[in-house]
N, C-alpha and C positions, 0 to 999 in steps of 0.2 A: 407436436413440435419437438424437435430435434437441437440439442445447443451442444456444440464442441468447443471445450474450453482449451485454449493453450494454459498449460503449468509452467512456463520455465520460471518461474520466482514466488510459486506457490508455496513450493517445500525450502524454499533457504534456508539456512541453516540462521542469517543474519536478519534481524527485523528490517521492514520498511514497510512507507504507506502502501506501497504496490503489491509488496505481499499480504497483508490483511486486506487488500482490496482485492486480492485474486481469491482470497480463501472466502472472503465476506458473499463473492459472487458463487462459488461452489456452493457455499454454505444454502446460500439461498434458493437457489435451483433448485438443489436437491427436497427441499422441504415444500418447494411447489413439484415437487412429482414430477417433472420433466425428466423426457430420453436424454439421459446426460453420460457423454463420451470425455472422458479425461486425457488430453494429449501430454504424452512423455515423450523423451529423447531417449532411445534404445542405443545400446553398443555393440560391437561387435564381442560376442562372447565363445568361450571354447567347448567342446562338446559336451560339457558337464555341470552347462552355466547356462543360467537363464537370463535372455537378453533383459528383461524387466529389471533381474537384479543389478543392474547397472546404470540402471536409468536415475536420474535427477533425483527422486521421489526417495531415492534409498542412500545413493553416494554424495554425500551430501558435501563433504568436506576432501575430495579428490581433488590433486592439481593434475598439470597437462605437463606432460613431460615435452622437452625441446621438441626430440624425433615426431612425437603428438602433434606437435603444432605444424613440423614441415609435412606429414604426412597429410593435415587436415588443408592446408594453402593446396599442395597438390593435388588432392580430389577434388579442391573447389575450383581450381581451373580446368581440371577436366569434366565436371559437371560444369560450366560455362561455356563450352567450345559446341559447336553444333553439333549433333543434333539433340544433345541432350540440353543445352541454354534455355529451350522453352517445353521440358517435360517438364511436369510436375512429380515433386518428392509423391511416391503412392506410399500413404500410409499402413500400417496391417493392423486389424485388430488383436488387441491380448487377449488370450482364451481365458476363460471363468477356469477353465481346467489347472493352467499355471498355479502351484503353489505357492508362486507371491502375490497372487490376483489378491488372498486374502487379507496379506500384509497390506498393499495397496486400500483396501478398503479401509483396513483400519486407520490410515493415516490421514483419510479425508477428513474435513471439518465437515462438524453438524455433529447429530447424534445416531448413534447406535440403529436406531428402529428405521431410519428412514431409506428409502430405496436405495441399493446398492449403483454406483456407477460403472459405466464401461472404461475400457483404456484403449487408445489408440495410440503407436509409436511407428518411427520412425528412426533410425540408425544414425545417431550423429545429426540427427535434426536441426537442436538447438544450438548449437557448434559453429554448421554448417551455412544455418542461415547468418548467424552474426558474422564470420569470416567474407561470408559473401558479399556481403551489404558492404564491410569495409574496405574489400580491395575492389568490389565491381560497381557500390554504390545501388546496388539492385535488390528487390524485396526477393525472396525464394516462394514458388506459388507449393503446392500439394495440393493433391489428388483425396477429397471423403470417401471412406470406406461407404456402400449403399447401410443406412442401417438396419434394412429388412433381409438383408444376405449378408451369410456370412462370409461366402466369398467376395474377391474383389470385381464391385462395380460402383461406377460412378454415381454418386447421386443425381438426381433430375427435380423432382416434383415431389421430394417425398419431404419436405420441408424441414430443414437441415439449417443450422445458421452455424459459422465458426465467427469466435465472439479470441477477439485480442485484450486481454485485459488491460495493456498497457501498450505503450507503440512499441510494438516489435515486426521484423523482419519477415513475416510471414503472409502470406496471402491465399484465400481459399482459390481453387480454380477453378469450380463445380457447384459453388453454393456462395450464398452472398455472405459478407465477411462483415464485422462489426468491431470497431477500432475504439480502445477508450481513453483518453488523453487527458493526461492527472494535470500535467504545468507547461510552461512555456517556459520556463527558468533558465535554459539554456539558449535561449533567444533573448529575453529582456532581462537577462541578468548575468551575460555569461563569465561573469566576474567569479561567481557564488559557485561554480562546480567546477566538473572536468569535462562534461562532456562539449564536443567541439561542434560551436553553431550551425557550420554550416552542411555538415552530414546530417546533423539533426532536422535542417529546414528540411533536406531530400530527403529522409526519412516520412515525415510529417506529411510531407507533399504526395510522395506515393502511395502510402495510405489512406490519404483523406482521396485522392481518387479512386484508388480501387475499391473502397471501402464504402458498402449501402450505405452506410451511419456511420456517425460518429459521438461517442459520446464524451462529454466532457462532467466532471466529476461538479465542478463547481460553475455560477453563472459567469463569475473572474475568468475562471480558464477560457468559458465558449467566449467571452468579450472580447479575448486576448486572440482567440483563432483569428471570430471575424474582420479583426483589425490586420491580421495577418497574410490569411488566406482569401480574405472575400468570398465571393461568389461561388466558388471552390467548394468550399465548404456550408457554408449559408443553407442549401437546401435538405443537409444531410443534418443537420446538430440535433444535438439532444441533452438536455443536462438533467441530471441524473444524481442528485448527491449520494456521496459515501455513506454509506449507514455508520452504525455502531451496531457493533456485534452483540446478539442477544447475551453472552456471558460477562459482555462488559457491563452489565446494569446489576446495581445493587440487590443482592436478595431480601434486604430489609425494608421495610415499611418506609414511607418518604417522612413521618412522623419520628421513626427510631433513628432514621441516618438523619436529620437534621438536629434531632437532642444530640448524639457523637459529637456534634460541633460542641455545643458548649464543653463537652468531657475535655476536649482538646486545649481552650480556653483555658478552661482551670489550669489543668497542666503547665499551659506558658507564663501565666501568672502566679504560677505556684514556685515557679524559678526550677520546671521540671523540663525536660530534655523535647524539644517539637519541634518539628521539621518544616519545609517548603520543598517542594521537586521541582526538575525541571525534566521532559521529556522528547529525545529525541538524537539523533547522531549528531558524533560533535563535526561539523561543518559549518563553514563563515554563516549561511542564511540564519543560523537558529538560534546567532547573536548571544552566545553565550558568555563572552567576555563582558555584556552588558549587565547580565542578571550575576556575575561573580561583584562584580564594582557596586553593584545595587544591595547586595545582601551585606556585605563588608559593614556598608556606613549602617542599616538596620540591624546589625547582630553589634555594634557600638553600643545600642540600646537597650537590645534584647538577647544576651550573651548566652541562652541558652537554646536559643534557635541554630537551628544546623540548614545544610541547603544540602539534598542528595540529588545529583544527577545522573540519569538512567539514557545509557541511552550507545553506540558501538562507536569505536573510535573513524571515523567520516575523512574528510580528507582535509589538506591544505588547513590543519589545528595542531602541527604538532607541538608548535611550543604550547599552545593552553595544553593539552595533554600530559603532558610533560607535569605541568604544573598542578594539573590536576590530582596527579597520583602521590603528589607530596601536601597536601592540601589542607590533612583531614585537620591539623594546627588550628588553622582559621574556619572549622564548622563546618568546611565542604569536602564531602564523600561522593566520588565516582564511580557508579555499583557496575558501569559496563552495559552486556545487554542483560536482560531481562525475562524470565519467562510471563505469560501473560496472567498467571497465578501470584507474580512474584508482583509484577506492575501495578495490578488491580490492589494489591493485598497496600503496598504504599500511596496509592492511590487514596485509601479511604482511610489512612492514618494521617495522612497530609493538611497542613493547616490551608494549604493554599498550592496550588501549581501556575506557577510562570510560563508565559509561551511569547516570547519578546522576538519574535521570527520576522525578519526583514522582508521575505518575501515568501508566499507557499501557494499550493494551490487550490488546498483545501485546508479546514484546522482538525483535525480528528485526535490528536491528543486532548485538546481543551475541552471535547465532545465527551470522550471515555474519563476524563475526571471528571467533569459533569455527573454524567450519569452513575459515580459512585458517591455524590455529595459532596464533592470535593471544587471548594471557591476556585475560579480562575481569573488571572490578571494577564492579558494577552496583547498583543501589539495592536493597534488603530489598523491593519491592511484589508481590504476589502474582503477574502475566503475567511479572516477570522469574524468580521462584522458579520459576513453571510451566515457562515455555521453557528455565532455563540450567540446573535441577536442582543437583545438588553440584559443577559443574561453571565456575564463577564465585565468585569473592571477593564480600560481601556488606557492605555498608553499612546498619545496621538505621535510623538518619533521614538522610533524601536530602538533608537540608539542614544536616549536622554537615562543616563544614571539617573541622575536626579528626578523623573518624574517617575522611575521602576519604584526609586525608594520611598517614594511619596503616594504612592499605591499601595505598596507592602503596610507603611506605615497604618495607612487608614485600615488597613484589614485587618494588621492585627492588632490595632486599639478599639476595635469595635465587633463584640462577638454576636451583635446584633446583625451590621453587615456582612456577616460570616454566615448566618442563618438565610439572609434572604438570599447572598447568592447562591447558597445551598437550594434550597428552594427553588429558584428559578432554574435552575442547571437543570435539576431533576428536570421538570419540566422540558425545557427543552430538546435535552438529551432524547427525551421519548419523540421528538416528532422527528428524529432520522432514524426508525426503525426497520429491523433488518424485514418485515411483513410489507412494506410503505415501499422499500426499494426493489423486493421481487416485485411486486406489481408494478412497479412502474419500467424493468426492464422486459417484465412479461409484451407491455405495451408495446415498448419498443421493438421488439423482435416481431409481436404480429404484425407493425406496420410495413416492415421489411417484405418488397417483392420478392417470392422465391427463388427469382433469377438469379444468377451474380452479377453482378457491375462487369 
């Protein structure tokens, strides 16, 4: 079996769930030994330049200049006009020969030893298809390289699947396609982002038809399709939780990281300097102005607790932001983004992590401080009931000050209930393992006819 992954949010430069869910699916692939072809976005390059080096995976932090932008609308209408409207993008493979095949390699997630992957691009790919979709409303299909040739030919039978990790604009034309759809957020909440509903529903909509499967990350999201899509979708679902990534899990003993708890303990009662985090962009859903109001009235009492928020500046928060970066006065430090060394590392010094999020589609922060021993007190919404089970303090409205600080309260006068949710996290945290989610999209992928839709 054969899995062609799309990258366009694999290598960001910026965190989000979709890109630890795109790397979480690399990561995993690879470690089950699968033929795995890596899709980039290639550029046009000059005789002395390697289209790879230009691709996503390497330029991470390039903007598009104006002239960019008109050059890109007017190839996308003359790729739209007949007879080229219904070719498909033919993709090329990267030769192993390219000197940055090896860079490539190293950039992958997983480890070292385990089988190298291939690279497949395309000129302006990922560009092309987003442009498209937005002035034509239309997905852009490609053409799979055969895997057993290395020239170009179509796939047929040789059982190929290209796998979307998140709904994007793309469609296989040659092999069945596998779409994974994290939230509906821009549907049942389009308060909470930027993206505009109703290209999202057409987005949504032409995927989930062309698309053998469909996977949804959490039981919330597939409830939220069928309520959506019906029948549409109905015989395609599949949910699939988000793992945690094998380096998010503690390397101590569940014995050593649950004594930490009391270490920390001491410390706050010693009138020594101990924290609480909150994880994630600052954006309206992830209700941060709730957990600022909430730690205010508990740092009244415990004047040596700090709140550090981890997490990129999101959209439609500028005044919190603002206020954020004058903050550190009243206990709160905004560290920005994160590396995953830096996160883990506060992660397991943390008395506690907050996740007060009005709406999401999954909880994978609550998950990854879990699995470092690290208590969570999280909103009452159904993806964080799913993911943290009884294993998490619970807030029934994400937007009650009063009942955040009456959570906080209880956790940190009690370094008993500091242990057990220590305990239980662990726990948990291990049954969305990154072993549990290959297998279970191994599944999904043999039940896929190897026709396309």
């Amino acid at each position: 079996m054969r899995i062609v992954i799309n990258s366009s949010e694999a290598f960001s430069s910026n965190g989000s769930g979709i890109k630890y869910f795109s790397r979480s699916l690399i990561d995993a692939l690879r470690r089950r030994s699968l033929d795995l072809d890596i899709l980039l976005e290639g550029h046009q390059s000059d005789k002395d330049g390697s289209e790879l080096a230009s691709s996503t995976l390497f330029d991470l932090y390039s903007e598009t200049s104006s002239i960019a932008k008109i050059r890109l609308k007017l190839k996308t209408d003359l790729l739209y006009l007949p007879p080229f409207r219904f070719f498909p993008r033919r993709l090329q493979r990267v030769s192993s020969q390219d000197p940055l095949s090896s860079v490539a390699q190293a950039r992958l997630p997983g480890q070292g030893e385990l089988p190298p992957a291939q690279f497949l691009m395309a000129k302006q790919l990922f560009k092309l298809a987003k442009e498209r979709f937005n002035r034509k409303a239309s997905c852009t299909r490609i053409a799979v390289p055969s895997a057993k040739n290395r020239a170009f030919k179509l796939t047929s039978s040789d059982s190929t699947i290209f796998h979307n990790p998140f709904p994007f604009p793309l469609i296989a034309s040659n092999c069945p396609t596998v779409t994974t759809i994290h939230d509906l957020i821009p549907l049942t909440h389009p308060e909470l982002c930027l993206d505009h509903p109703e290209a999202f529903y057409r987005l949504l909509r032409q995927l989930i038809s062309s698309s053998s499967a469909v996977h949804a990350i959490s039981q919330y999201t597939a409830d939220q399709l069928l309520n959506i899509y019906g029948s549409s979708v109905s015989g395609k679902l599949k949910v699939i939780p988000q793992p945690v990534p094998d380096e998010a899990h503690t390397n101590e003993g569940d014995d050593a990281c649950i004594h930490g708890r009391e270490h920390i303990y001491n410390r706050l009662y010693n009138g020594e300097e101990v924290f609480i985090i909150q994880v994630g962009s600052i954006e309206p859903k992830k209700n941060h102005s709730t957990s600022i109001a909430a730690f205010k009235e508990v740092r009244s009492q415990y004047p040596n607790l700090k709140f550090v928020i981890i997490g990129k500046n999101g959209w439609l928060s500028n005044s919190l932001c603002d206020y954020m970066l004058t903050a550190k006065a009243d206990g709160i430090e905004w560290i920005g983004s994160a590396s995953r060394r830096v996160l883990e590392a506060y992660m397991k010094r943390s008395l506690a992590l907050v996740f007060p999020s009005l709406v999401e589609g999954w909880g994978l922060p609550p998950l990854e401080a879990m699995a470092m021993g690290c208590p969570v007190i999280a909103s009452s919404i159904p993806p964080c009931r799913e993911s943290c089970g009884n294993a998490a303090l619970f807030i029934e409205d994400p937007t009650s000050v009063d009942e955040l600080r009456d959570r906080l309260l209880d956790l940190l006068s009690s370094s008993e209930l500091g242990r057990d949710l220590s305990r239980k996290g662990l726990s948990k945290a291990r049954e969305f393992s990154m072993a549990r989610f290959s297998g279970s999209m191994l599944d999904l992928y043999s039940s896929i006819n190897p026709s396309p839709s």
